[in-house]
Each structure stands twice: as structure tokens, then as C-alpha cells.
LOGUTI-612916 format. One record per residue (C-alpha): residue in three letters; x, y, z. Coordinates in pm, whole numbers, padded with zeros to 5 digits, always signed. Layout:
<atoms>
ALAXYZ;...
</atoms>
This chain:
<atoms>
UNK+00000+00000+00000;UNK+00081+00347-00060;UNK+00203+00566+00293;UNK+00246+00960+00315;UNK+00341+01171+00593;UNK+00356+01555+00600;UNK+00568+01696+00890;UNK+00638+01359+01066;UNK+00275+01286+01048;UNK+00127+00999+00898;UNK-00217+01122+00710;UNK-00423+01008+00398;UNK-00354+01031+00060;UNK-00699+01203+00068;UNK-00575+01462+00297;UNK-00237+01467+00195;UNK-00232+01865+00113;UNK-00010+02188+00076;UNK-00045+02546+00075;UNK-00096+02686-00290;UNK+00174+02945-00245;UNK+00437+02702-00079;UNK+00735+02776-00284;UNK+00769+02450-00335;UNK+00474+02427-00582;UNK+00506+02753-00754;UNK+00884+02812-00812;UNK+01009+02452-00755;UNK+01229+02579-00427;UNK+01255+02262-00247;UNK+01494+01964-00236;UNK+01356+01600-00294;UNK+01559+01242-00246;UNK+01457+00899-00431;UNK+01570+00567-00234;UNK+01427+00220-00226;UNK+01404-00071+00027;UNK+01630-00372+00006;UNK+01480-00607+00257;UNK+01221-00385+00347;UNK+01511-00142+00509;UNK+01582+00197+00364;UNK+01968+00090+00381;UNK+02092+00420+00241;UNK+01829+00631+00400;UNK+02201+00813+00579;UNK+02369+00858+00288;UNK+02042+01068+00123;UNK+01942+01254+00420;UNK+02360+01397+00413;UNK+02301+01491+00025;UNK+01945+01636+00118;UNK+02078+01804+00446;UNK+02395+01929+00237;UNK+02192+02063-00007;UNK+01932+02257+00183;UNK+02247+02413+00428;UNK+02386+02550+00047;UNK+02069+02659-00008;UNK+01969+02798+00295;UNK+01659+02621+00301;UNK+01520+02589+00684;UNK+01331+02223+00724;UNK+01221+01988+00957;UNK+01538+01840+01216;UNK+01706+01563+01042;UNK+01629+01298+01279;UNK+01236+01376+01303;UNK+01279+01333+00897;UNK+01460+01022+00949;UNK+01172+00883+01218;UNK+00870+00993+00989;UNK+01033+00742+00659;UNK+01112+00489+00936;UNK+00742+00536+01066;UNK+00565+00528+00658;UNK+00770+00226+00566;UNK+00663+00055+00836;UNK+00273+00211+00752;UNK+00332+00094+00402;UNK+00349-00294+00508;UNK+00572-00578+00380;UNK+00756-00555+00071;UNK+01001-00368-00126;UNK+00911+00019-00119;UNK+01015+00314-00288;UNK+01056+00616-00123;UNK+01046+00988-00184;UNK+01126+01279+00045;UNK+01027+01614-00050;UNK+01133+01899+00147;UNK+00983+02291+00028;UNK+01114+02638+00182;UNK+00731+02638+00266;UNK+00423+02907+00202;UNK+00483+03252+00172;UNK+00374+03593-00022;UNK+00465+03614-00395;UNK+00746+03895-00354;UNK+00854+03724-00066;UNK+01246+03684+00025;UNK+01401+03345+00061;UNK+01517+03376+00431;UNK+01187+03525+00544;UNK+01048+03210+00493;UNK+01046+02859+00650;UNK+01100+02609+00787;UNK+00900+02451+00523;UNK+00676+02117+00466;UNK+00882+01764+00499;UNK+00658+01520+00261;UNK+00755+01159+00252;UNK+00569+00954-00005;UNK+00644+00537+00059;UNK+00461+00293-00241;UNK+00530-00042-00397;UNK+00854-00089-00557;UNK+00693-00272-00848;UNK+00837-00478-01125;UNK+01224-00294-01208;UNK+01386-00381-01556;UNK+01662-00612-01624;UNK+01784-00380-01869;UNK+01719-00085-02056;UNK+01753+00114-02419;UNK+01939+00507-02457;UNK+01881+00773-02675;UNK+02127+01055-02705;UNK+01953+01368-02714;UNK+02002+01720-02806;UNK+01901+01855-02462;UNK+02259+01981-02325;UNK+02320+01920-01956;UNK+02325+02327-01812;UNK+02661+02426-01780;UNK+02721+02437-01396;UNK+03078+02515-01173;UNK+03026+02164-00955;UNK+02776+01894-00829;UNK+02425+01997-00887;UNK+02122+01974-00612;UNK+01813+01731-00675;UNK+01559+02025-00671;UNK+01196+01988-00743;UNK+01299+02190-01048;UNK+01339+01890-01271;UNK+01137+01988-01568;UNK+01467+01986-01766;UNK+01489+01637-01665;UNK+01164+01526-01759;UNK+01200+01698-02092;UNK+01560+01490-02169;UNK+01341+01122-02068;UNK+01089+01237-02259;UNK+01279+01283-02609;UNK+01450+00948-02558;UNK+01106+00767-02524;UNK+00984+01010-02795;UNK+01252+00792-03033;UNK+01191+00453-02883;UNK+01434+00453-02596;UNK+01377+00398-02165;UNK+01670+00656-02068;UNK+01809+00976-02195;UNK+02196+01042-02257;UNK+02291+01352-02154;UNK+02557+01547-02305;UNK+02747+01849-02192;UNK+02850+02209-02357;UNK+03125+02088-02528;UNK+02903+01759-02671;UNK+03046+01513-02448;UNK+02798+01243-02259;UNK+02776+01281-01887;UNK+02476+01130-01758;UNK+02156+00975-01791;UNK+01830+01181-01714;UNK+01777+01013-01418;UNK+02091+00823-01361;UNK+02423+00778-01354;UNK+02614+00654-01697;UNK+02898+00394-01725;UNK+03126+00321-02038;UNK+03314-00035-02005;UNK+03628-00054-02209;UNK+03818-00377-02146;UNK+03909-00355-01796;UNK+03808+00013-01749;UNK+03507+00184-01642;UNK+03452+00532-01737;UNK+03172+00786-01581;UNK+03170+01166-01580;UNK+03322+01326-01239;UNK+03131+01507-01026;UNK+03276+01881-01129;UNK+03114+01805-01448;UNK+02765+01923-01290;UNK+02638+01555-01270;UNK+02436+01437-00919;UNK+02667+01325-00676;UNK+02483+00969-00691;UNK+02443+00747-00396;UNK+02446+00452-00618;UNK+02734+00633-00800;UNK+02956+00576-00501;UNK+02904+00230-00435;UNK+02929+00118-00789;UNK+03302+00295-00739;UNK+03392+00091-00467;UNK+03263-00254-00555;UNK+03441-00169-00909;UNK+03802-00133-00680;UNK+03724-00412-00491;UNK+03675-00625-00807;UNK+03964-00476-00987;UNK+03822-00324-01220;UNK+03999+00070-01282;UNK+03750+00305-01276;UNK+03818+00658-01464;UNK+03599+00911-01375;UNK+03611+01172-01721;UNK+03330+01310-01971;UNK+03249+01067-02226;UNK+03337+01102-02587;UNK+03025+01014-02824;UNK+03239+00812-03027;UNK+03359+00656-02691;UNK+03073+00562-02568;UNK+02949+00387-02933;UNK+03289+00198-02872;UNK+03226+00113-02564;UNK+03195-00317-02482;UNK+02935-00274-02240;UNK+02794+00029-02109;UNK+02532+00049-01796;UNK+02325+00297-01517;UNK+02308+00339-01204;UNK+01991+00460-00993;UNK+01902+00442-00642;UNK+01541+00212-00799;UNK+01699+00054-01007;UNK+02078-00008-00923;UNK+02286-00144-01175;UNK+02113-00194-01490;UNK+02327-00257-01861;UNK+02218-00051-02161;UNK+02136-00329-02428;UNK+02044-00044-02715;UNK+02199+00289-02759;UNK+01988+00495-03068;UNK+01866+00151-03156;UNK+02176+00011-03219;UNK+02280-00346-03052;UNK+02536-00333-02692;UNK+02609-00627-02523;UNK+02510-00736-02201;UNK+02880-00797-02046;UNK+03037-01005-01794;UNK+03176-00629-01582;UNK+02837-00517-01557;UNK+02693-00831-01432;UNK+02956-00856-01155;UNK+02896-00482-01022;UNK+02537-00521-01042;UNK+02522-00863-00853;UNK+02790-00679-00595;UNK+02573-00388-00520;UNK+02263-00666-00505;UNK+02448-00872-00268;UNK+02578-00548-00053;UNK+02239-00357-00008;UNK+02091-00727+00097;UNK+02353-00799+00296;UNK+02359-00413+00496;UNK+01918-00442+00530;UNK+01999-00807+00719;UNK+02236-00643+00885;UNK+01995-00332+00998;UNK+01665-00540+01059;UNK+01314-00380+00970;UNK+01267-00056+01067;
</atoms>
């Protein structure tokens, strides 16, 4: 079933409501965070409440005390029942007058949305699309501005793909629309660094670490499109989804490979392995 809370309080999907000028809603001024369940424990529920935290403290966005955010997901995926759950967290900078000034107002709503994981794909197909990544000095923040995102997904399902490659200024893939993107060559792994304006992924970091446990170099540049056409294998990563190979790129074959199949069975084993470790709740 599907759980909500609003300020650390469980209510009704029904009832479930925000102001109309929260500047959440009309300027997308708010921070949100996408996890998932493995074992029915929200094993990385630390590591996105830092990124959220971080994020609002750049922002100067006042919210709800980080352990009364961390008891109300705790408290809706236990509401939600048994199961694998996916999990949002929205934070806002809250309701306020139009002309309002950012540090007049707050703290603002904490919204945490817990449903049914549902049926995730083995693999998936990429588009590259002409919808250029915003040129930005370092990491970017998972605002509830993500039309630009939407817009990227939408043009690779618009030519017959799942996931959107995103490419940068200088035409040089960085990331998926919503994930993070992997080119295998031989015993190398390449993905974009952070300072190129990607999300500093959860998922991203793991996959990183299994890779250096296994061996496996990791290089963390841009992505050349002729690269990345080259490329033996070449996967995402996601917080839903984990590790997931891309078996089309603009309808063109990639194999499913042996280095992608031994991260993404590492990070299944791991997250398993830490919500044992954790228990429910």
C-alpha cells in the first residue's frame, strides 16, 4: 500500500495537502531524495538525508530536524506494510507571499511519499539527445525543479528509448536523465566526475567501490560520443533501479557484459547484505 506523511505525520492520501503558495509548488524551491528498500530497510536512507541536508544548508533552506525526517520514513515504511518500497522525500522552503524573500520564509513542509517498488527492468535502451546538460561550476542539487529532466526522458522515449543520454557544452555524454552513466572498455570503467555538474549519486559511489574491490579501474572523465558507441558494455546506475546494462543505444545493438553483471550482482548482494544487517525498521 501506498504511505504519506507531512511533517512527521502519517495522514491520507486524501488529505495529503499543501499550501498553494508554498514555494515548493510555484517556483520549484525545495529539495527532494529517491531511495528504495532492500529487505524492506531503507539501507541508504544516511547517505540521502547527508546529500538532502547538504543541499538545503547551500541553499539555505530551513526544514524539519534531520532525525524527526529520518523517524517519519522509518514510521511510513513501516505504515506501508511488507515488501520492497520506494521512497520519496520532499522537502519545500514552505508558504509565503509572492514577492517574498528566501530567508523570510520557513521552515517549510517535509513530505515523505512510501509505495510499492513494483516490477524494475533487467535492462534498458538510450537515446542521445540534443538537450545539453546546463553548464554548472560543480555537483548539482536534486531540486523539485526537474522539468529539464523530464524533458531529456521524454525525447528518448519520444525515439523509442527507456533513458536519456545527456551530453554536456562541449558535446560530451555525462549522464543519464535520471541516472548515472557507465562506459566499459576492457578492464576500465569510465563515468563523468562530479565537477562536471552531474548528481553526486548514492548509487554512483558504491558502484566505485565494488568496481576497486573487483579490480576493475574506474576513470571518472566526460564521455566522448564516439567513446561511448565503442564502448563493450555500457550500464546505469539509480538508487530504484541499481545497476542496470544498456542493451540499445539509438537503436543500435550493446552487449550485455560479464563487468556489468559482476557490479550489479555486488551492489545486489551489498544492499541485501547491509538491510539483514539493519533489521526492519
Amino acid at each position: 500500500m501506498t504511505a504519506i506523511s507531512i511533517d512527521g505525520v502519517l495522514v491520507d492520501a486524501e488529505h495529503a495537502t499543501i499550501s498553494v503558495l508554498d514555494r515548493g509548488l510555484l517556483y520549484g524551491d525545495g529539495l527532494f531524495e529517491v531511495l528504495r528498500t532492500w529487505g524492506g530497510v531503507a539501507v541508504d536512507l544516511g547517505a540521502h538525508l547527508d546529500r538532502l541536508f547538504a543541499s538545503a544548508t547551500a541553499l539555505a533552506l530551513r526544514t524539519i530536524e534531520r532525525t524527526t525526517l529520518a523517524a517519519a520514513v522509518e514510521r511510513t515504511v513501516a505504515a506501508a506494510g511488507e515488501g520492497e518500497h520506494r521512497i520519496r522525500i520532499v522537502v519545500t522552503r514552505g508558504p509565503g507571499a509572492l514577492g517574498a524573500t528566501t530567508h523570510t520564509l520557513g521552515p517549510g513542509r517535509a513530505i515523505v511519499i512510501v509505495e510499492p517498488l513494483g516490477e524494475l527492468p533487467d535492462r534498458i535502451s538510450a537515446a542521445i539527445v540534443d538537450w545539453p546538460l546546463p553548464l554548472r561550476a560543480g555537483p548539482m542539487h536534486k531540486t523539485l525543479a526537474y522539468l529539464d529532466h523530464i524533458i531529456a526522458r521524454d525525447l528518448a522515449r519520444a525515439a523509442g528509448a527507456d533513458e536519456a543520454i545527456r551530453l554536456d557544452v562541449e558535446g560530451q555524454a555525462v549522464e543519464g536523465s535520471t541516472s548515472t552513466l557507465y562506459a566499459v572498455s576492457g578492464d576500465t570503467i569510465l563515468t563523468a566526475p562530479t565537477t562536471a555538474g552531474i548528481l553526486p549519486g548514492i548509487v554512483r559511489g558504491r558502484v566505485i567501490a565494488i568496481s576497486e574491490r573487483l579490480g576493475i579501474v574506474v576513470r571518472e572523465a566526460a564521455i566522448a560520443i564516439e567513446e561511448l558507441r565503442a564502448a563493450d558494455e555500457i550500464f546505469v546506475s539509480s538508487s530504484l533501479r541499481g545497476v542496470v546494462p544498456v542493451t540499445r543505444l539509438d537503436g543500435a545493438p550493446v552487449a550485455a557484459g560479464p563487468v556489468t553483471a559482476r557490479i550489479a550482482a555486488g551492489l545486489r548482494d551489498e544492499m541485501f547484505a547491509l538491510g539483514r544487517h539493519h533489521g526492519p525498521g
